[in-house]
PDB file as gemmi writes it, atoms N, CA and C in Angstrom:
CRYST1    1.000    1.000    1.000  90.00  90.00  90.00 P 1                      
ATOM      1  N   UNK A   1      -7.741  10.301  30.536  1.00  0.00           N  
ATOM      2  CA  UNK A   1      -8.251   9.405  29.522  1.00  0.00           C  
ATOM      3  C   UNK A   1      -8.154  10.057  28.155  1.00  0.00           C  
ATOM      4  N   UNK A   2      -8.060   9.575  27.026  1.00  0.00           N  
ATOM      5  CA  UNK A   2      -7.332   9.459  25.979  1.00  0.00           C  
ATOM      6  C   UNK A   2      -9.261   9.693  25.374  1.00  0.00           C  
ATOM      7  N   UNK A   3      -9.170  10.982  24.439  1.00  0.00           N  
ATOM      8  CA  UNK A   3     -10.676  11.142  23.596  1.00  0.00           C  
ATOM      9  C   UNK A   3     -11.161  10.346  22.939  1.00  0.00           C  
ATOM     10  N   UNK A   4     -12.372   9.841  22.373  1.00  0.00           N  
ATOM     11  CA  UNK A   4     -12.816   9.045  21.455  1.00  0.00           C  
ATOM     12  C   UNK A   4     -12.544   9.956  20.044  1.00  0.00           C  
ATOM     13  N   UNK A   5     -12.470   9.588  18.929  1.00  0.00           N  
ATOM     14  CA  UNK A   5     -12.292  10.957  17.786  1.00  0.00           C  
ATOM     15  C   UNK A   5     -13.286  10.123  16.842  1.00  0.00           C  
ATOM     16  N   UNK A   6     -14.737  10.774  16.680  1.00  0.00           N  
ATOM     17  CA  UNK A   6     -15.599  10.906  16.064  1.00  0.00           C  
ATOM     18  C   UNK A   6     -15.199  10.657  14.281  1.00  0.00           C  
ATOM     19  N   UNK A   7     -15.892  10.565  13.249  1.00  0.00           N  
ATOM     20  CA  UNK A   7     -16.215  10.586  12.271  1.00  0.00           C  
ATOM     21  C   UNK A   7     -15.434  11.797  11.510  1.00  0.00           C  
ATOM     22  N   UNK A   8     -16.252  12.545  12.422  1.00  0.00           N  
ATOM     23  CA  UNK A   8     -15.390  14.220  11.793  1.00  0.00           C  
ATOM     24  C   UNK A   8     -14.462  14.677  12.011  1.00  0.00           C  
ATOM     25  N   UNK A   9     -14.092  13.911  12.576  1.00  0.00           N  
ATOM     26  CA  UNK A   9     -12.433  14.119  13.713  1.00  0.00           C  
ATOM     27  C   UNK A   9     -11.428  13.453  12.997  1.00  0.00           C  
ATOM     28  N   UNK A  10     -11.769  12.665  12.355  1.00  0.00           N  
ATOM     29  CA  UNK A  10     -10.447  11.897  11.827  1.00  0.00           C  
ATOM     30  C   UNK A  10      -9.620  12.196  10.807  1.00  0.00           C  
ATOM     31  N   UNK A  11      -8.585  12.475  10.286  1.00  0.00           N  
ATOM     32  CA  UNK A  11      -7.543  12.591   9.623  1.00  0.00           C  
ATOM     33  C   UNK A  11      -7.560  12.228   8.290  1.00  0.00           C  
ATOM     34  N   UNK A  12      -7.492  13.632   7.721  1.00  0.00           N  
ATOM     35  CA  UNK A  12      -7.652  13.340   6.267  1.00  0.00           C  
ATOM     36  C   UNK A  12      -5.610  12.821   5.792  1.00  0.00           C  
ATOM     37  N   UNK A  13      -6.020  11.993   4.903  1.00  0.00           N  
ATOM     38  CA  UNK A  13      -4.589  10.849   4.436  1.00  0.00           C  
ATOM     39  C   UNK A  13      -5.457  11.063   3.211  1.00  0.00           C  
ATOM     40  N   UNK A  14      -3.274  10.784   2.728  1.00  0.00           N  
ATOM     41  CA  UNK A  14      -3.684  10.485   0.930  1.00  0.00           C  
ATOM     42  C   UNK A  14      -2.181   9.817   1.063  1.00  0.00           C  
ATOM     43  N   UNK A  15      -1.883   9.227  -0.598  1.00  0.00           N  
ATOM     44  CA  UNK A  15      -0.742   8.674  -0.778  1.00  0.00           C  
ATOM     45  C   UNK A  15       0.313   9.484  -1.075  1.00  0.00           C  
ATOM     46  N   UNK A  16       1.397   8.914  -0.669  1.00  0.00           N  
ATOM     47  CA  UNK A  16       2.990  10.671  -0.863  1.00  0.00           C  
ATOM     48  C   UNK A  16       2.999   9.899  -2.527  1.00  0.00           C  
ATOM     49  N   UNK A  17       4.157  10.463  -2.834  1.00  0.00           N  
ATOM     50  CA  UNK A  17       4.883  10.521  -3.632  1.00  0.00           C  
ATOM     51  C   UNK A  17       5.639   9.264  -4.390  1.00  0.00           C  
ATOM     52  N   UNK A  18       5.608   9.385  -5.569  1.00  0.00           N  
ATOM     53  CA  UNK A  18       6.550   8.163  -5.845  1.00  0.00           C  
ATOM     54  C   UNK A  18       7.439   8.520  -6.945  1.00  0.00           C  
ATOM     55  N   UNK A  19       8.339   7.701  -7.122  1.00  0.00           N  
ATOM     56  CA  UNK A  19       9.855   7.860  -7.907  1.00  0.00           C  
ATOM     57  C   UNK A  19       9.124   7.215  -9.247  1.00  0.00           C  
ATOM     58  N   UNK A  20       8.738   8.184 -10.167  1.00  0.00           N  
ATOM     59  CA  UNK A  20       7.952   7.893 -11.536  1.00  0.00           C  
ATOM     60  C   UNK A  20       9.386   7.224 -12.336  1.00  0.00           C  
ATOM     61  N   UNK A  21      10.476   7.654 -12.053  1.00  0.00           N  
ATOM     62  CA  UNK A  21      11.590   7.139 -13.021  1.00  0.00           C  
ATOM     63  C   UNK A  21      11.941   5.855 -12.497  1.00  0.00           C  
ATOM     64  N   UNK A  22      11.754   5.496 -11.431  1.00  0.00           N  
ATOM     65  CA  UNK A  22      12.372   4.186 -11.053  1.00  0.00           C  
ATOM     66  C   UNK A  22      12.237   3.084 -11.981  1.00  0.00           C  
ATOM     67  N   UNK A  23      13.466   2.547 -12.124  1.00  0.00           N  
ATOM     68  CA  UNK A  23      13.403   1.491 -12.519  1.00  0.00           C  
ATOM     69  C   UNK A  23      14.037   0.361 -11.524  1.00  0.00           C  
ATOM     70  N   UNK A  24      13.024  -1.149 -11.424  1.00  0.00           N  
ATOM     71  CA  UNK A  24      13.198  -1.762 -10.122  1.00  0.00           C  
ATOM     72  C   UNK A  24      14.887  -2.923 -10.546  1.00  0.00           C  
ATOM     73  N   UNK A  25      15.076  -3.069  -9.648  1.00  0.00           N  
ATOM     74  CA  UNK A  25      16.404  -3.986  -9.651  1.00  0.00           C  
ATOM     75  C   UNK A  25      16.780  -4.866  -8.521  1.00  0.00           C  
ATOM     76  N   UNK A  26      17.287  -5.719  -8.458  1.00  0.00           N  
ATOM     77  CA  UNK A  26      17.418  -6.757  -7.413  1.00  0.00           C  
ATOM     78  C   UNK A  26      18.008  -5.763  -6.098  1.00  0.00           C  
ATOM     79  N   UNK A  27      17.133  -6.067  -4.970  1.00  0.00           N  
ATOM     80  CA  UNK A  27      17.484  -5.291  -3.460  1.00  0.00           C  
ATOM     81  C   UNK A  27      17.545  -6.247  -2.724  1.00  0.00           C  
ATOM     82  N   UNK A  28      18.335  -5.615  -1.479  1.00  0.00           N  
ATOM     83  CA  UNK A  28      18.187  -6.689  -0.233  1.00  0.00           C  
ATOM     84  C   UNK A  28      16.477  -6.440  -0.059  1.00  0.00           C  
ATOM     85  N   UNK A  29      16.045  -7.392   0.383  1.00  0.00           N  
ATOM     86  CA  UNK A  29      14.786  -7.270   1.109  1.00  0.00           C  
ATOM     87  C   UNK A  29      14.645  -6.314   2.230  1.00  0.00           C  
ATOM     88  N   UNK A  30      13.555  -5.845   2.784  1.00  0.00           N  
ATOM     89  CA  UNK A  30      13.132  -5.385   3.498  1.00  0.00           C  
ATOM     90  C   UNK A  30      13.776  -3.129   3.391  1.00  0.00           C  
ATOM     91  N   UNK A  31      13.336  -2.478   4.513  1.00  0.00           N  
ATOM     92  CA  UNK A  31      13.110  -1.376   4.614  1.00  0.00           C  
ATOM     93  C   UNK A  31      14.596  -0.478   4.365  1.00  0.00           C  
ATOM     94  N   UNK A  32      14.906   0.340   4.273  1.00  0.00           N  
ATOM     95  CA  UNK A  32      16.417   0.718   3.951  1.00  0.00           C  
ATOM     96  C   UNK A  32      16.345   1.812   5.587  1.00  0.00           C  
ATOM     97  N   UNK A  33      17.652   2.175   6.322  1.00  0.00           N  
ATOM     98  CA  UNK A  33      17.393   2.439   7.336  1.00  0.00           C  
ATOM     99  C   UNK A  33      17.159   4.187   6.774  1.00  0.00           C  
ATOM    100  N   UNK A  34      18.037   4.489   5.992  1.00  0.00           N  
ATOM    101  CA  UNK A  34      17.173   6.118   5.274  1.00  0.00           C  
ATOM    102  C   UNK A  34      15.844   6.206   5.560  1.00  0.00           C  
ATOM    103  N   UNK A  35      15.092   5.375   4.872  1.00  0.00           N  
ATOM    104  CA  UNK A  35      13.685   5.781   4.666  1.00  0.00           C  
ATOM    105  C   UNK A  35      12.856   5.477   6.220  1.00  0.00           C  
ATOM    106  N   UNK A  36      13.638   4.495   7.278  1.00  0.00           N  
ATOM    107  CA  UNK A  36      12.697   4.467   8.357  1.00  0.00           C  
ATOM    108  C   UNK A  36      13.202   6.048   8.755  1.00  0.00           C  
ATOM    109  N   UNK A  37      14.639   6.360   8.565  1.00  0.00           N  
ATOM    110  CA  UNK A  37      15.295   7.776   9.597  1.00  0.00           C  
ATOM    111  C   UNK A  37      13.877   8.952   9.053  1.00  0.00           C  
ATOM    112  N   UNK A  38      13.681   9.250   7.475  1.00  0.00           N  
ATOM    113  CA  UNK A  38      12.774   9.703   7.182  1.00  0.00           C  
ATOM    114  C   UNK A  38      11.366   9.533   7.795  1.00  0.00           C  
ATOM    115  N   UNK A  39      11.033   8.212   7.859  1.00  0.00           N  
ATOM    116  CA  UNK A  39       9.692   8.147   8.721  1.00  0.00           C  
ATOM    117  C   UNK A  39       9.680   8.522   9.927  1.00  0.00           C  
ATOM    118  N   UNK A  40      10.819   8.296  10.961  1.00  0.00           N  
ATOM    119  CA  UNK A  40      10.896   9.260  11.914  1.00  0.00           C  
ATOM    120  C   UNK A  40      10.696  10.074  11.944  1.00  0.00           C  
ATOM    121  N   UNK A  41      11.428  11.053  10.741  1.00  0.00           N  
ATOM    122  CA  UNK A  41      11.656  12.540  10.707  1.00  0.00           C  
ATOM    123  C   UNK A  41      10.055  13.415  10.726  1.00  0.00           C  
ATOM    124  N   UNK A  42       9.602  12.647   9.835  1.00  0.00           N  
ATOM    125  CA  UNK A  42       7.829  12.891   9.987  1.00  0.00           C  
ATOM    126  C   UNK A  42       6.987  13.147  11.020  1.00  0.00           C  
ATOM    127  N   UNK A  43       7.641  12.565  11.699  1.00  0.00           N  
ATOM    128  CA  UNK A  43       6.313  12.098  12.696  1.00  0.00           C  
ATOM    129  C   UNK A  43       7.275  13.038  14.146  1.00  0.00           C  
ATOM    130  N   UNK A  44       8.271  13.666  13.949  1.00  0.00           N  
ATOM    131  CA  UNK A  44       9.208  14.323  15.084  1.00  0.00           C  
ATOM    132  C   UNK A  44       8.153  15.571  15.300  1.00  0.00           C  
ATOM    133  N   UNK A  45       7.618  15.763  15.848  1.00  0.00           N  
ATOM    134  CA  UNK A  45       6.799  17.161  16.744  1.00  0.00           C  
ATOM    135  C   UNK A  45       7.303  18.304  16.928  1.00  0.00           C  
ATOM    136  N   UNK A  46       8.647  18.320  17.118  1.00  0.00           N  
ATOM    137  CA  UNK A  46       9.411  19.591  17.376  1.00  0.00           C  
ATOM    138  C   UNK A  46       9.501  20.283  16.169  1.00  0.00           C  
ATOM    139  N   UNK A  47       9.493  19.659  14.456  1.00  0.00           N  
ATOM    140  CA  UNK A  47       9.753  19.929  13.487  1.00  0.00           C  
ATOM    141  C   UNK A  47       8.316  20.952  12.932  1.00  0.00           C  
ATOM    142  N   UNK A  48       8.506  21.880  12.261  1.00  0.00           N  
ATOM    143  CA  UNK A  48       7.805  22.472  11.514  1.00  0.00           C  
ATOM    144  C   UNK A  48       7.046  21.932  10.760  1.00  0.00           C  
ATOM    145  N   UNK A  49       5.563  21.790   9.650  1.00  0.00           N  
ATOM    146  CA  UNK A  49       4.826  20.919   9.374  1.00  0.00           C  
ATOM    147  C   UNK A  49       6.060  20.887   8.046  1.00  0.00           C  
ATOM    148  N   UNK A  50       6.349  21.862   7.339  1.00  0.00           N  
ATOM    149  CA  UNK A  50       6.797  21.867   6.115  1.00  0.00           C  
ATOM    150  C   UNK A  50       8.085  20.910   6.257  1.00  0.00           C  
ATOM    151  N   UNK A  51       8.750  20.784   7.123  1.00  0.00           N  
ATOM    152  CA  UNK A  51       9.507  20.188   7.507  1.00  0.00           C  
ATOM    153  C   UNK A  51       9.252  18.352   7.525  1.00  0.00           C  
ATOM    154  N   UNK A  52       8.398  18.236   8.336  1.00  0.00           N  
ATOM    155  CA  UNK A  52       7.875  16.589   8.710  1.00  0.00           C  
ATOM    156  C   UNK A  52       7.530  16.187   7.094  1.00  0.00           C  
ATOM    157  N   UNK A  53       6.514  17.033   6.451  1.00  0.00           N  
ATOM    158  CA  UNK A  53       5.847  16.822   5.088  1.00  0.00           C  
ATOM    159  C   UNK A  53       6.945  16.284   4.235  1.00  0.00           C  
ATOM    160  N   UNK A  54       8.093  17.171   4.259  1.00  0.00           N  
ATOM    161  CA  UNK A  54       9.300  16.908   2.857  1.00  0.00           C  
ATOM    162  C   UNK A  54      10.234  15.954   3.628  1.00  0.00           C  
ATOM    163  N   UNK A  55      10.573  15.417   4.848  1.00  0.00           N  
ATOM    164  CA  UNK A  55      10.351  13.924   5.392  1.00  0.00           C  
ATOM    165  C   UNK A  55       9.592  12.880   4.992  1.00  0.00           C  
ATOM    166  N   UNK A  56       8.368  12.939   5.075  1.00  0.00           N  
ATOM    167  CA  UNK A  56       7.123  12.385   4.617  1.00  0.00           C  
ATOM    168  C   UNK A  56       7.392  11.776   3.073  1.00  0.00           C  
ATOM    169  N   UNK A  57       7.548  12.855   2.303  1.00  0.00           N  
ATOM    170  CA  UNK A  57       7.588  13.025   0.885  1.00  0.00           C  
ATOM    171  C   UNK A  57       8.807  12.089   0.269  1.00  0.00           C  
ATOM    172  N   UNK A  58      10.249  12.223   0.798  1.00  0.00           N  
ATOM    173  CA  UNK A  58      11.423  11.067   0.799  1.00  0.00           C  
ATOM    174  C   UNK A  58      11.206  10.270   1.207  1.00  0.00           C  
ATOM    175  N   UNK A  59      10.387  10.080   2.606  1.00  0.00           N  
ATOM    176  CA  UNK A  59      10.394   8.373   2.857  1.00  0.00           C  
ATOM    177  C   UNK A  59       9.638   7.445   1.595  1.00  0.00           C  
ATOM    178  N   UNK A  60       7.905   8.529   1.411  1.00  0.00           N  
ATOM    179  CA  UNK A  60       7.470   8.021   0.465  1.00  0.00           C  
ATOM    180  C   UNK A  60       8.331   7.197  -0.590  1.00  0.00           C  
ATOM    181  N   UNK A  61       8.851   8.161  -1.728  1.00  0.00           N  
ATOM    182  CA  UNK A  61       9.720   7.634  -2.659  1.00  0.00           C  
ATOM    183  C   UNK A  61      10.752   6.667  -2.767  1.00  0.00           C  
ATOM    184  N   UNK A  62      11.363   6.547  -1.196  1.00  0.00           N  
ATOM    185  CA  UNK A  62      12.325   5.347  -1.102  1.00  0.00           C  
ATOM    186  C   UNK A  62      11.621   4.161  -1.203  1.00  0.00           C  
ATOM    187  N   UNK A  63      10.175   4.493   0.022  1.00  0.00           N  
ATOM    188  CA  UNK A  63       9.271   2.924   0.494  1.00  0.00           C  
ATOM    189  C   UNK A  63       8.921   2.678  -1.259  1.00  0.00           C  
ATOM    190  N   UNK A  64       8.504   3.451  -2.297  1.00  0.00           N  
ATOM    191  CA  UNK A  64       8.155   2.906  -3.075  1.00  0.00           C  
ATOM    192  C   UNK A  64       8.864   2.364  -3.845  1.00  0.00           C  
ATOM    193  N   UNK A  65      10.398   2.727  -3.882  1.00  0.00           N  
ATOM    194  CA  UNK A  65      10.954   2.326  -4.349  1.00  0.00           C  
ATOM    195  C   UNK A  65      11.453   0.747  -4.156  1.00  0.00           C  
ATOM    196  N   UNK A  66      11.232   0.511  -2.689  1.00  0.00           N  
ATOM    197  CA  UNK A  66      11.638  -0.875  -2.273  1.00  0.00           C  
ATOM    198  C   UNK A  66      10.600  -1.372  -2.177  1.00  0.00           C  
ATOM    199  N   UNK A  67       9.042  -1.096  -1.697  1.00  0.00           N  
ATOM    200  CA  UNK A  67       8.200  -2.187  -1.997  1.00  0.00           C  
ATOM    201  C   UNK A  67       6.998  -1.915  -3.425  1.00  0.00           C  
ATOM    202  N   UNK A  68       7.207  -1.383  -4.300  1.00  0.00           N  
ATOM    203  CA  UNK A  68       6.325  -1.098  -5.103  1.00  0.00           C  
ATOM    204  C   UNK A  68       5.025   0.050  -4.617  1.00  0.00           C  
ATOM    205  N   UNK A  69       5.008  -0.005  -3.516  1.00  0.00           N  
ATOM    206  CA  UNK A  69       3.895   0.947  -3.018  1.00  0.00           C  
ATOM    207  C   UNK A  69       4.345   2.244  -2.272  1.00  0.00           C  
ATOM    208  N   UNK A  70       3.544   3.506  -2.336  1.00  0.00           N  
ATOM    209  CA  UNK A  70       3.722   4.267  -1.879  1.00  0.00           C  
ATOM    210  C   UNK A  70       3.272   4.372  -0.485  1.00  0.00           C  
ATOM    211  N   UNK A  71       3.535   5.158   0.895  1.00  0.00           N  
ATOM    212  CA  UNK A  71       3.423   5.617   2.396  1.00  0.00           C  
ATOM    213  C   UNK A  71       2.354   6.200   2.250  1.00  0.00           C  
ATOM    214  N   UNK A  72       1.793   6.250   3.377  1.00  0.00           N  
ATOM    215  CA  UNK A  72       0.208   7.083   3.724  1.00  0.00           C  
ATOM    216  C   UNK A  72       1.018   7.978   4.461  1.00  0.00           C  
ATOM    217  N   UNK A  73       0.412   9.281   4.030  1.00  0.00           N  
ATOM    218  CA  UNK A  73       0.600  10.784   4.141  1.00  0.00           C  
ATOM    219  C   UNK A  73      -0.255  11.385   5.218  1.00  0.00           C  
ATOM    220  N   UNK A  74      -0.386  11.542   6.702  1.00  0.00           N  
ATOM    221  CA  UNK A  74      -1.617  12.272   6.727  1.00  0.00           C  
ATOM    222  C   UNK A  74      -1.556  13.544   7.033  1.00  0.00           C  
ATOM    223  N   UNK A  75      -2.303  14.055   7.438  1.00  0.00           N  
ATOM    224  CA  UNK A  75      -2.877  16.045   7.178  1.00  0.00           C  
ATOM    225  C   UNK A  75      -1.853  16.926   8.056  1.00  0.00           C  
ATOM    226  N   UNK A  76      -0.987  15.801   8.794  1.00  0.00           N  
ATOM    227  CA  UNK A  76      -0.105  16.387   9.708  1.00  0.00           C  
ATOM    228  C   UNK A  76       1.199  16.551   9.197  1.00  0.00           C  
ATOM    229  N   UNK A  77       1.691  15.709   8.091  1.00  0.00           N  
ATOM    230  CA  UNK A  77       2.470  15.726   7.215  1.00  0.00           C  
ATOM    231  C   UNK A  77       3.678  14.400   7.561  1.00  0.00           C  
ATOM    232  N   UNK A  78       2.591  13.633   8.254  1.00  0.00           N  
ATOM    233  CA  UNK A  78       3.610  12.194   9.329  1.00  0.00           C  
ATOM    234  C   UNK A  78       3.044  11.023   8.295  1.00  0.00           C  
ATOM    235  N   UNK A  79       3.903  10.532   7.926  1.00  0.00           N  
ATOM    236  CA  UNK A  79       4.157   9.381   6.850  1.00  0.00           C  
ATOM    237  C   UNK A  79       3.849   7.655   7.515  1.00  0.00           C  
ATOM    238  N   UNK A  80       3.080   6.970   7.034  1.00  0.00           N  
ATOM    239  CA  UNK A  80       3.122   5.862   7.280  1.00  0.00           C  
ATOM    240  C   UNK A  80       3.212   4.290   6.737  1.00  0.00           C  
ATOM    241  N   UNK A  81       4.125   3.493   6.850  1.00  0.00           N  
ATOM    242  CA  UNK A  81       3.916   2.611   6.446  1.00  0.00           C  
ATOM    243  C   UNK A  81       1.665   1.558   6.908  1.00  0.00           C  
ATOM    244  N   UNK A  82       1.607   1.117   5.604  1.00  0.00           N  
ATOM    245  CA  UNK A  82       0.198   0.884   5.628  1.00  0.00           C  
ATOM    246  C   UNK A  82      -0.004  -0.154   7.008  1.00  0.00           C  
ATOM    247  N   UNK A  83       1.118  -1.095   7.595  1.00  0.00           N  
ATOM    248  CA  UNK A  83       0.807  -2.219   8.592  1.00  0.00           C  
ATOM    249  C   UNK A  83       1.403  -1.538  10.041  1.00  0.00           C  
ATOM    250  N   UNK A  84       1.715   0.103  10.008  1.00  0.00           N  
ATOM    251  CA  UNK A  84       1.863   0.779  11.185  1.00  0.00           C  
ATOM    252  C   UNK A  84       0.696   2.020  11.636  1.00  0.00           C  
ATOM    253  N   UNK A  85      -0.126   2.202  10.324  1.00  0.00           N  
ATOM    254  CA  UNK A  85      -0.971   3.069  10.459  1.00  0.00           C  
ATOM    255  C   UNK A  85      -2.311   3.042  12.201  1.00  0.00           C  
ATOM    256  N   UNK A  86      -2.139   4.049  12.697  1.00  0.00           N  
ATOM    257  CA  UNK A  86      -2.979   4.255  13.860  1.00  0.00           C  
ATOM    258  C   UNK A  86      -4.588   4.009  13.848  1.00  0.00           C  
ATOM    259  N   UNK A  87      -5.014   2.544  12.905  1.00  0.00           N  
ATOM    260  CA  UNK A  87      -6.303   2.755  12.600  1.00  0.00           C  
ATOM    261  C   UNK A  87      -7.077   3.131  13.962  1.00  0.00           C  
ATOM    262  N   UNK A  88      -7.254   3.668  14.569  1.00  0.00           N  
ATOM    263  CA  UNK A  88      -8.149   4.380  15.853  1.00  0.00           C  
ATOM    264  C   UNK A  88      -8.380   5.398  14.901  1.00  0.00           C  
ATOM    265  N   UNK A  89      -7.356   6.491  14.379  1.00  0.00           N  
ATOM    266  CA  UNK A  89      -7.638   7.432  13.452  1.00  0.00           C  
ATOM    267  C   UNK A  89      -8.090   7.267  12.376  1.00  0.00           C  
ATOM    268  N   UNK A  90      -8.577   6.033  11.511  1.00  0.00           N  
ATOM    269  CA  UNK A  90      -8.858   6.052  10.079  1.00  0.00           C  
ATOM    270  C   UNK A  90      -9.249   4.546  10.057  1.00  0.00           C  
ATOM    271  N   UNK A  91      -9.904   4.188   9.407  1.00  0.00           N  
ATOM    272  CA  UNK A  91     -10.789   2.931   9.134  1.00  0.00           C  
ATOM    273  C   UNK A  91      -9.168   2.160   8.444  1.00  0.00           C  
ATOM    274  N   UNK A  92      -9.383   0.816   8.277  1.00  0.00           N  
ATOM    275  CA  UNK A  92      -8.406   0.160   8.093  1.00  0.00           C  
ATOM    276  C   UNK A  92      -8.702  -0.052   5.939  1.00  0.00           C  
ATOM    277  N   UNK A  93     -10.306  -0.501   6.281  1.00  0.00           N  
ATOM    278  CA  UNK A  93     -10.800  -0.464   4.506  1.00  0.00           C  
ATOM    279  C   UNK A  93     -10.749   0.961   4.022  1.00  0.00           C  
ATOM    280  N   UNK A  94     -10.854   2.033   4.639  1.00  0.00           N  
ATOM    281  CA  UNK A  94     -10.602   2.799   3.658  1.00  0.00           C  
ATOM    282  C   UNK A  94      -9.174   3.319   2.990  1.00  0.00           C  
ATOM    283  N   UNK A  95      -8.284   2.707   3.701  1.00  0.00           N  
ATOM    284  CA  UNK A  95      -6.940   3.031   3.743  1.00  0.00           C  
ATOM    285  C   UNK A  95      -6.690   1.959   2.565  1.00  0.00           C  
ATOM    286  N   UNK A  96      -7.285   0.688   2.483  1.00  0.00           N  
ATOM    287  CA  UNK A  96      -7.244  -0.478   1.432  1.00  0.00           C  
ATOM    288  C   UNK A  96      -8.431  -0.006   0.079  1.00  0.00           C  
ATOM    289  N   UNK A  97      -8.976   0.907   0.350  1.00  0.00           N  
ATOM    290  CA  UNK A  97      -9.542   1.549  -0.983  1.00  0.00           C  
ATOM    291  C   UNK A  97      -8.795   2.786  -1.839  1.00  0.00           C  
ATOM    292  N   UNK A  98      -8.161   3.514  -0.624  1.00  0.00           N  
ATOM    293  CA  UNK A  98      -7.426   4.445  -1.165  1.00  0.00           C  
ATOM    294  C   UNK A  98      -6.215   3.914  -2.200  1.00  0.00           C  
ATOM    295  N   UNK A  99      -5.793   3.033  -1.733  1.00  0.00           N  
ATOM    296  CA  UNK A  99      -4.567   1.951  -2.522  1.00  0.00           C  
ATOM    297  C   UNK A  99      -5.076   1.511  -3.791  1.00  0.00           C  
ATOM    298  N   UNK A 100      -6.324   1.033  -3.760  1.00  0.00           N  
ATOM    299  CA  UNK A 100      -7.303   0.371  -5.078  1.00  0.00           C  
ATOM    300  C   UNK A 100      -7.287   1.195  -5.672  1.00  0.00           C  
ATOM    301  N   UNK A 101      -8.033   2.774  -5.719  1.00  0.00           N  
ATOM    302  CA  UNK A 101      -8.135   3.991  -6.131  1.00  0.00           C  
ATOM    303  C   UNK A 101      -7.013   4.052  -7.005  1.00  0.00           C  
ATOM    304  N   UNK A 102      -5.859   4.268  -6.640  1.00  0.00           N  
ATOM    305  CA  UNK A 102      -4.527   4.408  -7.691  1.00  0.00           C  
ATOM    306  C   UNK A 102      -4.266   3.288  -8.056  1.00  0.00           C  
ATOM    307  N   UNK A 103      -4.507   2.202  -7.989  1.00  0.00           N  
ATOM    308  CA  UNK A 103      -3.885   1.100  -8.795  1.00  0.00           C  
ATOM    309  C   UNK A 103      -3.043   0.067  -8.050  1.00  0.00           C  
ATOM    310  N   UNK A 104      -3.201   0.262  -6.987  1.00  0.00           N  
ATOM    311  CA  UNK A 104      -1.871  -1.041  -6.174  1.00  0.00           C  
ATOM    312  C   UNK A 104      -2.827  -1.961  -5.210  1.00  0.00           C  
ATOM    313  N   UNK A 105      -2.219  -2.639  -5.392  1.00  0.00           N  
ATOM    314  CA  UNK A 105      -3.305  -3.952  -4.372  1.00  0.00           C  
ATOM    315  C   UNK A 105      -2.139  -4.855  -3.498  1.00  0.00           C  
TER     316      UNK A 105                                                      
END                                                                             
């Protein structure tokens, strides 16, 4: 059986990175397959943390680049889009406050 993870247990997240120079321009819709290969790359186990993190850190900047918002980062250095996040690990509103916090809704 799979642990319950307490209060204190849960996973500190923040937002990655974003492309401060971007300037936006007409895209196909939806995810570019780079930035999912990157979100993979994150979340791969075999990889070193420094490794998954600067994964993490590119997917960030692409996702923001295509949807205006930046990826949730967490302490493991595994990147997430906000409607894939494992809320078992992290409240769903605080993940929608952290977003408020910087400015994106």
């Amino acid at each position: 059986m799979g642990s319950q993870q307490g209060p204190s247990e849960r996973l500190n997240i923040q937002l990655g990175p974003i492309d401060e120079d971007f300037r936006p321009t007409q895209r196909f819709p939806g995810i570019s397959r780079q930035t999912l290969s990157f979100i993979s790359s994150s979340r791969n186990a075999t990889r070193v943390p420094e490794a998954r993190r600067a994964s993490a850190e590119m997917a960030s900047r692409n996702y923001y680049r295509e949807t205006g918002r930046p990826l949730i980062i967490d302490e493991l250095g595994q990147a997430w889009r906000p409607d894939d996040f494992p809320y078992d690990k992290f409240d769903k509103l605080q993940i929608e406050q952290l977003y408020r916090e910087h400015g994106y809704h």
